[in-house]
SETOR-742006 format. One record per residue (C-alpha): residue number from 0; residue in one letter; x, y, z. Coordinates in nm, 3 decimals. Layout:
REM SETOR-742006
<pos NUM; code A; X X; Y Y; Z Z>
...
This chain:
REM SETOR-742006
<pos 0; code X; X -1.736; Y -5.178; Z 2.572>
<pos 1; code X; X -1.677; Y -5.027; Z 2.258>
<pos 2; code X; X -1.292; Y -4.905; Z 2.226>
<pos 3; code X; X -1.244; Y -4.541; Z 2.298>
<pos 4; code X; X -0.918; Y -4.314; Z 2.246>
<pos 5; code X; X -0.890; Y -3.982; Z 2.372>
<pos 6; code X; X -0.779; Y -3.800; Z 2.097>
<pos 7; code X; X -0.743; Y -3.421; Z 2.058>
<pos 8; code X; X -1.038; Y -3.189; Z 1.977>
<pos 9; code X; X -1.131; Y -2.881; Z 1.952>
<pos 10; code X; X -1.450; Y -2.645; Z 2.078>
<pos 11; code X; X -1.441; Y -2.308; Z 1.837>
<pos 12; code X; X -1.696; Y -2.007; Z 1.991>
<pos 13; code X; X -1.883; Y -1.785; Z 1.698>
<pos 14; code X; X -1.641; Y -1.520; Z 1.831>
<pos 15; code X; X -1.328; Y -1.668; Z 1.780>
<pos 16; code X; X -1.333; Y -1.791; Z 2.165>
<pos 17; code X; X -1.086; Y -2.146; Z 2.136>
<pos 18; code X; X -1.099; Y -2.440; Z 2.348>
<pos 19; code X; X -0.849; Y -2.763; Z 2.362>
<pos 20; code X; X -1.004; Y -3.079; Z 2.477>
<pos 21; code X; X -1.070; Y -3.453; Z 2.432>
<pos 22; code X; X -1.274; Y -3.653; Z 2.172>
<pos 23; code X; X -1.542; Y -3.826; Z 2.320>
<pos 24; code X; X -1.867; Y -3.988; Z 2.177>
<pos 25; code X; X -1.802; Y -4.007; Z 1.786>
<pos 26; code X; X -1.533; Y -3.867; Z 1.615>
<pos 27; code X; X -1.658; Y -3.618; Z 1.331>
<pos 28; code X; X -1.784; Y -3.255; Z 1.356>
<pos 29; code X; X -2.120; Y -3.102; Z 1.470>
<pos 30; code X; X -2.234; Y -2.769; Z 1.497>
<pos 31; code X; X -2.518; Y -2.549; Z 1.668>
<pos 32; code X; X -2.571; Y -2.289; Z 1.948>
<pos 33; code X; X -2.393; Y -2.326; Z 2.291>
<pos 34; code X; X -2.585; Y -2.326; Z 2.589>
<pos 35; code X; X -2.511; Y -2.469; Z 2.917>
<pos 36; code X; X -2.744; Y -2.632; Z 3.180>
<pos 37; code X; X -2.691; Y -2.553; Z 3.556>
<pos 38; code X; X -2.863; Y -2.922; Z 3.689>
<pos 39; code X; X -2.654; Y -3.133; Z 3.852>
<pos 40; code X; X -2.796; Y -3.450; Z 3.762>
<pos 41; code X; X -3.030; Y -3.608; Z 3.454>
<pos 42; code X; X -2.823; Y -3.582; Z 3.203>
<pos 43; code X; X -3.006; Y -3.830; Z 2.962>
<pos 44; code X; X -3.303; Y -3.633; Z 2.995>
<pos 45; code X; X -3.156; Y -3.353; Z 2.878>
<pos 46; code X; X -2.955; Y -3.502; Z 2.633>
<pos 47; code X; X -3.307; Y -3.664; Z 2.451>
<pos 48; code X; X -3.500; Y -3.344; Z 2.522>
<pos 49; code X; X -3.671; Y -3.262; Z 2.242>
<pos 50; code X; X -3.627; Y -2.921; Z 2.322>
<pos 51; code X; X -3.245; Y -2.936; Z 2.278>
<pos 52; code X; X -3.220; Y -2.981; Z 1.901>
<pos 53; code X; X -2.977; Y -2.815; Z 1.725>
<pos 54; code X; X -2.792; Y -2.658; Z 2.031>
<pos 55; code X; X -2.448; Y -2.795; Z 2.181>
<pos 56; code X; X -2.533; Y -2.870; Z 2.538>
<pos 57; code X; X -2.221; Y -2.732; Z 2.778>
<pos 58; code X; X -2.334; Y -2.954; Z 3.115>
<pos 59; code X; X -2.201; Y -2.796; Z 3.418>
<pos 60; code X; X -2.219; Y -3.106; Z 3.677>
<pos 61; code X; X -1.821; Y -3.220; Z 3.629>
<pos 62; code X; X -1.886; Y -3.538; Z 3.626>
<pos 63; code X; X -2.087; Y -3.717; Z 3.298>
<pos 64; code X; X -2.164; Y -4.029; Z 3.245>
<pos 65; code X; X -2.096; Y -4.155; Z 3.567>
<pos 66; code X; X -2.380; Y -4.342; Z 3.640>
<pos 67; code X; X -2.477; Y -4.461; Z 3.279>
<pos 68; code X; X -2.698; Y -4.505; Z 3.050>
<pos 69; code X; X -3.082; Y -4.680; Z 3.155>
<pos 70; code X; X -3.308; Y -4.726; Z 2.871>
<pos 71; code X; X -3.581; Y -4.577; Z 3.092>
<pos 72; code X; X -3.464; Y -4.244; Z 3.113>
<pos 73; code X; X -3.495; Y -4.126; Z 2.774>
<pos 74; code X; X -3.712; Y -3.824; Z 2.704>
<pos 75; code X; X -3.765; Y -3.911; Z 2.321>
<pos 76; code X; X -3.669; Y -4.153; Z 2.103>
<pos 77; code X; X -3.311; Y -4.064; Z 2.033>
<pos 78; code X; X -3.026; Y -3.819; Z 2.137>
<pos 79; code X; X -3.163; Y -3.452; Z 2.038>
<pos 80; code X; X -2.863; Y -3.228; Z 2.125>
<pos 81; code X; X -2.626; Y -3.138; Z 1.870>
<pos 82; code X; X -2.302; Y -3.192; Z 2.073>
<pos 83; code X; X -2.181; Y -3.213; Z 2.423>
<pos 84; code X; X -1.907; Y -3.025; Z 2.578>
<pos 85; code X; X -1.836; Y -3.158; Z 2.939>
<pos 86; code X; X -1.522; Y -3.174; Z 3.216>
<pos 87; code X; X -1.486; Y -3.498; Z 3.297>
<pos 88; code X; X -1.590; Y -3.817; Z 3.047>
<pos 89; code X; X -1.672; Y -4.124; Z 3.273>
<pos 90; code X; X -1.726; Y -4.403; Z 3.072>
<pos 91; code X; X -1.664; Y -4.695; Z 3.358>
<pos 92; code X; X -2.059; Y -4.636; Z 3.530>
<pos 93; code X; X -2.153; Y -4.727; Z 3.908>
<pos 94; code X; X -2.503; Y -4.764; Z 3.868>
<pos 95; code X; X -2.612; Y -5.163; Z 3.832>
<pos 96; code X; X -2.885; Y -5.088; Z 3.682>
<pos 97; code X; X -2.740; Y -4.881; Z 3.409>
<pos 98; code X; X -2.753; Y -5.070; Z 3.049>
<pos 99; code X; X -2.463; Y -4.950; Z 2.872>
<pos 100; code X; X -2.144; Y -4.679; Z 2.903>
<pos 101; code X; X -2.176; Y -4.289; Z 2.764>
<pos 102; code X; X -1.954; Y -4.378; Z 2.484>
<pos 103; code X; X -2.182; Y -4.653; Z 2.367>
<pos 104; code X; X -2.441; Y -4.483; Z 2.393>
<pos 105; code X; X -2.301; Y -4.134; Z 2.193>
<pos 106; code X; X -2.122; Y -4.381; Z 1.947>
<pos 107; code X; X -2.475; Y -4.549; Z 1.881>
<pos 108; code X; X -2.643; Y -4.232; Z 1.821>
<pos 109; code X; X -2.348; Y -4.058; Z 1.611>
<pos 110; code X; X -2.274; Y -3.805; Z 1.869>
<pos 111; code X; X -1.988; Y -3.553; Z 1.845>
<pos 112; code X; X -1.846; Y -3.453; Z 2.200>
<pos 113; code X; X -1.579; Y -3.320; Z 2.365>
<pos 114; code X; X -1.465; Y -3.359; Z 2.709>
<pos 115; code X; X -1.157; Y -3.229; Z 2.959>
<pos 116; code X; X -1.260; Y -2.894; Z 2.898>
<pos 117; code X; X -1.292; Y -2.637; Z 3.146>
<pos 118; code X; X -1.647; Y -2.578; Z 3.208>
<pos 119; code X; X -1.643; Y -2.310; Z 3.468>
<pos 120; code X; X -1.413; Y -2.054; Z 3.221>
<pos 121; code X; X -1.632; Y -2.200; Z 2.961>
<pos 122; code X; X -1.967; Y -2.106; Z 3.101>
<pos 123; code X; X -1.855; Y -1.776; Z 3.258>
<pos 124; code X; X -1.778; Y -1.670; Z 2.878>
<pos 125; code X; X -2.130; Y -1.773; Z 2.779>
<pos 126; code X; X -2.273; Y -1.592; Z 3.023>
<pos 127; code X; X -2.093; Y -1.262; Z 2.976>
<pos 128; code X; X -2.114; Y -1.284; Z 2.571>
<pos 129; code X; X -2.470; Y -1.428; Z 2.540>
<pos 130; code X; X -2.562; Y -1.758; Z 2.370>
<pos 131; code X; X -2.414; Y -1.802; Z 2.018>
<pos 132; code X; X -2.303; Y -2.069; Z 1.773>
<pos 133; code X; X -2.033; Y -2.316; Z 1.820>
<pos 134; code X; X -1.809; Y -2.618; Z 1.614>
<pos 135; code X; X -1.708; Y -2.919; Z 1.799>
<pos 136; code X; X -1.445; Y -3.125; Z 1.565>
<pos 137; code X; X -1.215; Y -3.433; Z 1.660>
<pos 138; code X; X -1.153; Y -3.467; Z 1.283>
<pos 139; code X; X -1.068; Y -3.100; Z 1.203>
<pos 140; code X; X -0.748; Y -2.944; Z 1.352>
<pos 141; code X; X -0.740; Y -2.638; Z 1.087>
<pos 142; code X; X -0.907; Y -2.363; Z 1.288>
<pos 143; code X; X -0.962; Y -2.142; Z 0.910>
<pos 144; code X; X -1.130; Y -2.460; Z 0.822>
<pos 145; code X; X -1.362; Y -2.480; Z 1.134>
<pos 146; code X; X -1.457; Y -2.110; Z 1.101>
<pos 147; code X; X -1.575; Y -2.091; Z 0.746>
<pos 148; code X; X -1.822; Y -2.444; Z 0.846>
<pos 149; code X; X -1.931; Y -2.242; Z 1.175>
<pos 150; code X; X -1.998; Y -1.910; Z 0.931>
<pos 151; code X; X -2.235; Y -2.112; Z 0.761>
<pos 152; code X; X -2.431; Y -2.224; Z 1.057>
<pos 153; code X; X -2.796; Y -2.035; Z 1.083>
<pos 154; code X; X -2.872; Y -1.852; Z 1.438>
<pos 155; code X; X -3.131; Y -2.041; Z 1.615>
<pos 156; code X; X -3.333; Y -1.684; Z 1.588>
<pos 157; code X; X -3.560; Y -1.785; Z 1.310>
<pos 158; code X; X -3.550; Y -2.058; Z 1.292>
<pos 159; code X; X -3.857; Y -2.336; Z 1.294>
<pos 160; code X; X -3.768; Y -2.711; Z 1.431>
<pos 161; code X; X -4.066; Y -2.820; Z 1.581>
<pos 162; code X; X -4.173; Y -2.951; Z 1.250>
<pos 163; code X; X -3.816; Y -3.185; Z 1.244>
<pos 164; code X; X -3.858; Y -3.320; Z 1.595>
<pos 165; code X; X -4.268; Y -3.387; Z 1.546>
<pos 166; code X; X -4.413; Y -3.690; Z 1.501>
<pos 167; code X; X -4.470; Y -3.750; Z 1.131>
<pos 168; code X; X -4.811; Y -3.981; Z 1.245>
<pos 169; code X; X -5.064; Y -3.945; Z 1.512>
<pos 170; code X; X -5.043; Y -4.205; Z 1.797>
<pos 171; code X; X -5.251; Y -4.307; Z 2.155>
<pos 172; code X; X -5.098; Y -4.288; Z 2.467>
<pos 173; code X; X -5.248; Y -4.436; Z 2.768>
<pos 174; code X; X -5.545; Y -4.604; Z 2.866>
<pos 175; code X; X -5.871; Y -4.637; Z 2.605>
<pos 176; code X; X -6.111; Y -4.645; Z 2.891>
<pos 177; code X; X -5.941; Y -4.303; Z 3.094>
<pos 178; code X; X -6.257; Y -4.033; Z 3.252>
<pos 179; code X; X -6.097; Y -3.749; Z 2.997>
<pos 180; code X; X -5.912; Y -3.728; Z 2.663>
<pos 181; code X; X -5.645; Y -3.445; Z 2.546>
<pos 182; code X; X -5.533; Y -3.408; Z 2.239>
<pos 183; code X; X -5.153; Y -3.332; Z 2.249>
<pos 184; code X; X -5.008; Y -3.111; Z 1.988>
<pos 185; code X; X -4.615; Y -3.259; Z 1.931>
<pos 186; code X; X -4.398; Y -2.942; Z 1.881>
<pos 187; code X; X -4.116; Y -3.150; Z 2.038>
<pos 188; code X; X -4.295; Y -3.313; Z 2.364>
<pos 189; code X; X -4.130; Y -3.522; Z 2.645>
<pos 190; code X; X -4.250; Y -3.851; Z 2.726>
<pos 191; code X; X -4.280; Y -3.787; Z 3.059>
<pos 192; code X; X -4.530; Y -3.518; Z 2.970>
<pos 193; code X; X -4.728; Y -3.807; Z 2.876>
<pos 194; code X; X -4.703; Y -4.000; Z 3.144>
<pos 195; code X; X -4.790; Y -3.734; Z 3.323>
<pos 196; code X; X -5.140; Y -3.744; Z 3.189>
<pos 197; code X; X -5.160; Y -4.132; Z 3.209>
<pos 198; code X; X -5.068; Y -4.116; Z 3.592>
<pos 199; code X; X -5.398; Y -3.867; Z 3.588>
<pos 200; code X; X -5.625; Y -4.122; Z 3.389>
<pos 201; code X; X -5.606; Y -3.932; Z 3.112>
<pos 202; code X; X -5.622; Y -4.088; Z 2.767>
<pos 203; code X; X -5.366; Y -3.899; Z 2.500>
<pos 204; code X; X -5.411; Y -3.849; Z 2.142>
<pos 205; code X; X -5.079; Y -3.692; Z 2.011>
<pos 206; code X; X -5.094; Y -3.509; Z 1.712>
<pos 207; code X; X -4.772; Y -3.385; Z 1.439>
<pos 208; code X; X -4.693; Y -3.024; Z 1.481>
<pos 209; code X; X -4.911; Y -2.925; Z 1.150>
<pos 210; code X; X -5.200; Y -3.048; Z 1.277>
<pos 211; code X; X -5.530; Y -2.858; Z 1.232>
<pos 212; code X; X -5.767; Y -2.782; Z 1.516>
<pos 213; code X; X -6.051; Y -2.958; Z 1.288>
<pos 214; code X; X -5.842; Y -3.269; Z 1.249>
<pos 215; code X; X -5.789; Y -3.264; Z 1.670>
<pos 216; code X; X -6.119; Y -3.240; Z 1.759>
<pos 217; code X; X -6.177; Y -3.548; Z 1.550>
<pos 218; code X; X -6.093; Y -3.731; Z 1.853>
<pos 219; code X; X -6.354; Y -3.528; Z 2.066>
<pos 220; code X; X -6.096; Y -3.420; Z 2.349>
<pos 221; code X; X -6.193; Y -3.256; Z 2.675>
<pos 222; code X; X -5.885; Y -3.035; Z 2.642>
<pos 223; code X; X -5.618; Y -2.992; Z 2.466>
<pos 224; code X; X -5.255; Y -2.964; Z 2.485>
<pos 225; code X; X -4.946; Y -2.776; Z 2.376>
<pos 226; code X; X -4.583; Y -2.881; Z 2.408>
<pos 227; code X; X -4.256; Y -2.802; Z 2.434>
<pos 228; code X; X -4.019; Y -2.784; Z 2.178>
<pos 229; code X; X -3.702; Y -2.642; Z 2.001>
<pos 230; code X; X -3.672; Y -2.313; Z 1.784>
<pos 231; code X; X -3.862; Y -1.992; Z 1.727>
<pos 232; code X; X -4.170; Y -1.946; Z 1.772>
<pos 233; code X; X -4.244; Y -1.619; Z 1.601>
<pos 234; code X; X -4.216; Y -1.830; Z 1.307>
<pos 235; code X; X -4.458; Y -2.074; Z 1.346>
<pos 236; code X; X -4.785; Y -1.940; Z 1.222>
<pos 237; code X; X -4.932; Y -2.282; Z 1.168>
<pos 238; code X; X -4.922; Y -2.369; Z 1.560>
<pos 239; code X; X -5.094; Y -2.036; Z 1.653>
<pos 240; code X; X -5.351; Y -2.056; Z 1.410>
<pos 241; code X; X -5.425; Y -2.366; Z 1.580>
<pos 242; code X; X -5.468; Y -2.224; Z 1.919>
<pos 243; code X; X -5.658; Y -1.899; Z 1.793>
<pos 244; code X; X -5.919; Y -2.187; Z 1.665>
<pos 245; code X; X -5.901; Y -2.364; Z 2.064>
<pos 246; code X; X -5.954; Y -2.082; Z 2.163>
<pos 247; code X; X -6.238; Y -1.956; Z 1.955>
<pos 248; code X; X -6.417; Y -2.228; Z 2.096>
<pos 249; code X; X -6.344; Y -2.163; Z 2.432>
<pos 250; code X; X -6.155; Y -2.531; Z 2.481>
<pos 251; code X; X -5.970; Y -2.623; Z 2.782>
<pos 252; code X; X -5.610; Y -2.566; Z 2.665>
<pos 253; code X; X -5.228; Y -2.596; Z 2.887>
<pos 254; code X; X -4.956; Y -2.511; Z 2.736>
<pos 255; code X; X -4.584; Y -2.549; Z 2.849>
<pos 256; code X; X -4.247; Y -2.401; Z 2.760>
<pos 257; code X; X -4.305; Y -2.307; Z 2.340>
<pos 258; code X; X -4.647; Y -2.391; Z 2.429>
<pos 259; code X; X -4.644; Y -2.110; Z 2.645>
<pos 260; code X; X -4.480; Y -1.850; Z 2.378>
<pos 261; code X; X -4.726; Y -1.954; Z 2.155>
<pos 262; code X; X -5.030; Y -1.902; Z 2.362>
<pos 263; code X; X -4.883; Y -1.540; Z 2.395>
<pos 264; code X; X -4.820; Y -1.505; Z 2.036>
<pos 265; code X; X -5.223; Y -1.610; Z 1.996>
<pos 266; code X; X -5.330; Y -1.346; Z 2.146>
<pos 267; code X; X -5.055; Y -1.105; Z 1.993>
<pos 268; code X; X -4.808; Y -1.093; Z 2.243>
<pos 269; code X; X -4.415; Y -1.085; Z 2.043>
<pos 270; code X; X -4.155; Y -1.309; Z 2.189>
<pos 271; code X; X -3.762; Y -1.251; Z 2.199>
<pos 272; code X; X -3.488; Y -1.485; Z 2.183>
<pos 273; code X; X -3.293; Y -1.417; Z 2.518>
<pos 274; code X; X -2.975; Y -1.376; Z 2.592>
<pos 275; code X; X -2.897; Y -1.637; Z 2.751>
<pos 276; code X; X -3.225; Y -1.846; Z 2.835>
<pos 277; code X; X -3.278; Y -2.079; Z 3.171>
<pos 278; code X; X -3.186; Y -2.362; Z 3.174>
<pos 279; code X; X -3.173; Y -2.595; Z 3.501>
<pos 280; code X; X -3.339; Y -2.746; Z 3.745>
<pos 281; code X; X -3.357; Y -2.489; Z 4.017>
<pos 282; code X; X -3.499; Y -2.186; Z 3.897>
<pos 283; code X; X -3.774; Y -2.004; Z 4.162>
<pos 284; code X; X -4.060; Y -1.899; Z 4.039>
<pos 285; code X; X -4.355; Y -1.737; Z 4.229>
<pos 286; code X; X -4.725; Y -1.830; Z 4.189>
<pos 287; code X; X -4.876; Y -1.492; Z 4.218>
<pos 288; code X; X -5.237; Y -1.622; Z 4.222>
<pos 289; code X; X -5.189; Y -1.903; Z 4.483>
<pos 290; code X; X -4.891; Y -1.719; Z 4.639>
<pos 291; code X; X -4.629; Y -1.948; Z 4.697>
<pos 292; code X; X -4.318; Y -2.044; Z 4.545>
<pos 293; code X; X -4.183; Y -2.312; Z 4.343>
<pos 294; code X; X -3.852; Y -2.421; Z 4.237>
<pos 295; code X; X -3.845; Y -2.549; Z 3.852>
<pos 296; code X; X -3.708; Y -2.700; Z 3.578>
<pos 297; code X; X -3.624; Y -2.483; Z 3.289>
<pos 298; code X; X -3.534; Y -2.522; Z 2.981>
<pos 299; code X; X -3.565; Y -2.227; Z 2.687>
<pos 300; code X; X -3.410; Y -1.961; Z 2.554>
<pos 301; code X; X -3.699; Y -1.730; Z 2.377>
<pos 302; code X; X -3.950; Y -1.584; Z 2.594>
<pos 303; code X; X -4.226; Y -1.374; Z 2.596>
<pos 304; code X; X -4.185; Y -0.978; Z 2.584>
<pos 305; code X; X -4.248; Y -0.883; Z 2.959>
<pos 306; code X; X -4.374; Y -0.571; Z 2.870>
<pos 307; code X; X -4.639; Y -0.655; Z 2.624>
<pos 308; code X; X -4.792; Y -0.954; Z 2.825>
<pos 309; code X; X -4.846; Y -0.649; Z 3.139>
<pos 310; code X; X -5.011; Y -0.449; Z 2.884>
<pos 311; code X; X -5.222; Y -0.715; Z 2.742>
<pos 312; code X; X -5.591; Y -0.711; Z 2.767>
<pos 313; code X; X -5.629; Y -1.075; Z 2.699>
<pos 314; code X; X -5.436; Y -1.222; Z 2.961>
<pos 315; code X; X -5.284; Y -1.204; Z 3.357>
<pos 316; code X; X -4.997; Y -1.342; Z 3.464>
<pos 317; code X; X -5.018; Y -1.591; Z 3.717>
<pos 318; code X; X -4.654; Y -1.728; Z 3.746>
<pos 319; code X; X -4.299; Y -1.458; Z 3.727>
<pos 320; code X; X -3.936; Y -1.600; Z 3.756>
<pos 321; code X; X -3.750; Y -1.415; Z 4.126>
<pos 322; code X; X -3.442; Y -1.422; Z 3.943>
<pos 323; code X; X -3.520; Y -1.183; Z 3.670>
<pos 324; code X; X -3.909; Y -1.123; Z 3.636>
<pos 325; code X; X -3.931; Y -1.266; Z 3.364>
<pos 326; code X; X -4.333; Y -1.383; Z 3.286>
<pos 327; code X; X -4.330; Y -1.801; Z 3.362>
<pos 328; code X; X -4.681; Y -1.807; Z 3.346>
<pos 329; code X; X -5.034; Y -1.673; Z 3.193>
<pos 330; code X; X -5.348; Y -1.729; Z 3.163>
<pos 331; code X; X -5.636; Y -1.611; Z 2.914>
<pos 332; code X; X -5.907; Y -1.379; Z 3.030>
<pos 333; code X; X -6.308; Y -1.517; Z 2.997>
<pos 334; code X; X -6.062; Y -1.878; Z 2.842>
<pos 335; code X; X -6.024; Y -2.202; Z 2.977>
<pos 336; code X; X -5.669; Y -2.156; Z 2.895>
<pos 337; code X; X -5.333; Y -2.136; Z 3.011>
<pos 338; code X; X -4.968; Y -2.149; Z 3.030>
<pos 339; code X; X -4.666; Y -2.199; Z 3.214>
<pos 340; code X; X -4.246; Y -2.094; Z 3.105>
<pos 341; code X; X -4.095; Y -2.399; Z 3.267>
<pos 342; code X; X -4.158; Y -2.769; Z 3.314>
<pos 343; code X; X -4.387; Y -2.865; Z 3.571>
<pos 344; code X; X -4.315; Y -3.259; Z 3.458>
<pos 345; code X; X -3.967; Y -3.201; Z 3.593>
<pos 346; code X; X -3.772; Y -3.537; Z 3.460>
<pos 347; code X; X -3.513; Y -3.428; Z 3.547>
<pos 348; code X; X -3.595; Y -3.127; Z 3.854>
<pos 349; code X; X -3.832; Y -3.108; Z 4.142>
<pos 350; code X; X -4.165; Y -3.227; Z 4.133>
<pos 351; code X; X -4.289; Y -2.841; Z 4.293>
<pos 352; code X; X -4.490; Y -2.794; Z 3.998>
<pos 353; code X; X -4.669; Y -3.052; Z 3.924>
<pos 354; code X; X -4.989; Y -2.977; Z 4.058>
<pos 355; code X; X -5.036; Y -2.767; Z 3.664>
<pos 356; code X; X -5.162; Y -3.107; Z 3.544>
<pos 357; code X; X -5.371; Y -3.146; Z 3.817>
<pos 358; code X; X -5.510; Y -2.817; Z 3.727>
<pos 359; code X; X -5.534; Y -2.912; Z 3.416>
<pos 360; code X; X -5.774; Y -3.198; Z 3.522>
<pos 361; code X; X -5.983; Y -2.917; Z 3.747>
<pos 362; code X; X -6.030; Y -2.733; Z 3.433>
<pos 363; code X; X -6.109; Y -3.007; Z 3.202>
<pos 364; code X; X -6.413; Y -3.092; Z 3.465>
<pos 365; code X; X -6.529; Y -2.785; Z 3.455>
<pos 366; code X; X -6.396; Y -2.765; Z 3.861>
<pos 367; code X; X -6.163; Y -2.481; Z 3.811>
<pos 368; code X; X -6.273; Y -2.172; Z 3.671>
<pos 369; code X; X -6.114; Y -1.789; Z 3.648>
């Protein structure tokens, strides 16, 4: 096990909010915006979420790390949050089948964390001030210091990462000889998004964020799909321009999470960073078309404007959150196309919503129609 000392560090708050704590992970400094996630397990999903870049992930589960690290469990190819700020730091792991401690695994990745703080205060704060940036530093005790580097740290609002977590090269995933093909657009996906599609016999062609709609249907896909993915996406022109051509041609299309925004923003419906997103693995959401409800994994913290998707002539809403309304899910008028808020592949969360990929499938085959 590599050695590990707990020495001081510090969690500063955009406004001037302090916090006293422990090193863990690397020692060094990292910065983004503080958010907090309500699950009370899969932490190394969320940790290699795609969806997580650039934020500081405050988990609210009091114990991390406790049953270790499995190689399976990854959601990307690397660590994608910018920090960690947790309660309690277990490094000695129960599970057998776990490969290696936390602190390897933060240590191998470079990650700057900080543990023994208290969570509860911590995430009350959030919630009352709204999400904002944050500095994590074992290296830095100077707090003048650590508030000029956090003045210097962009908001997330305006911000476009999909392009930094994307896949620079298209690749296959699946089986050559699957009944359907999709053609994934990578704005930050999760892998088990993918196998998602396999478990469906569906072959996957998945494609950098950039990507053209021409260059897509190269691979002559029965539908085509839209993923999740970090930042804002009322600056990503290049994305919606892609779906506006999908949909032009009246392709099957499912979107999820940015995927979602974006369809909105296609068919020029604004989106809004929120003040303090969802993000957990129990949120309920109602199905207003099938009429039943679901509990979900969430994960997001722009959404689309409420008010302009009801007054929208070019889509319904099929899907609304029971905590606060807000829309979860749409689909477009006289389209083969839809779109859901939260994460119906669930890894980690209830599998309540998966039945989006199966109709997904429906629609692909022509079986499902609106």
């Amino acid at each position: 096990m590599t050695n590990y000392t707990k020495l001081p560090a510090i969690l500063l708050l955009a406004d001037g909010t302090v916090f006293y704590g422990k090193a863990a992970g690397k020692i060094g400094t990292t910065t983004g915006e503080i958010c907090f996630n309500t699950g009370m397990t899969g932490y190394q999903e969320i940790f290699t979420d795609p969806s997580y870049f650039g934020q500081i992930m405050v988990t609210t589960n009091a114990h991390i790390g406790n049953y270790g690290i499995h190689k399976d469990e990854i959601e990307s190819g690397s660590i994608k949050i910018a920090g960690l700020v947790c309660k309690n730091y277990n490094i000695i792991y129960s599970r057998k089948e776990a490969t290696e401690s936390i602190q390897d695994y933060f240590q191998n990745d470079n990650l700057v964390a900080i543990s023994d703080i208290d969570t509860r205060a911590l995430v009350r704060h959030i919630r009352d001030k709204g999400a904002m940036n944050a500095i994590i530093s074992s290296e830095i005790t100077d707090l003048e210091e650590l508030k000029q580097k956090l003045a210097d740290v962009p908001s997330m609002e305006g911000l476009e990462l999909s392009s930094k977590v994307s896949t620079t090269e298209p690749y296959f995933y699946g089986n050559p000889e699957a009944s359907l093909k999709v053609a994934a657009l990578d704005l930050g996906i999760k892998k088990n998004i993918l196998r998602s599609f396999e478990n469906r016999d569906i072959y996957v062609q998945v494609f950098p964020a950039k990507t053209t709609f021409a260059e897509m249907e190269k691979f002559s896909p029965d539908g085509y799909f839209i993923s999740n993915g970090p930042g804002d996406p009322s600056v990503m022109p290049y994305a919606v321009e892609t779906i506006k051509d999908i949909l032009a041609e009246d392709k099957p299309l499912f979107g999820i999470c940015l995927g979602h925004q974006l369809l909105a923003e296609a068919n020029g419906i604004g989106t809004m960073k929120m003040f303090n997103g969802h993000r957990g693995l129990n949120h309920p959401v109602k199905n207003i078309i099938k009429n039943h409800c679901e509990v979900t994994s969430q994960n997001h913290g722009f959404g689309v404007i409420p008010d302009e998707v009801r007054n929208s002539d070019k889509v319904e809403i099929t899907h609304v959150n029971l905590n606060d309304k807000s829309i979860e899910g749409i689909r477009v008028k006289g389209k083969k196309a839809f779109s859901v808020q939260y994460h119906p592949e669930s890894s980690p969360g209830p599998h309540d919503s998966r039945y989006l990929f199966d109709d997904f499938v429906e629609v692909m085959k022509g079986d499902l129609v609106w």
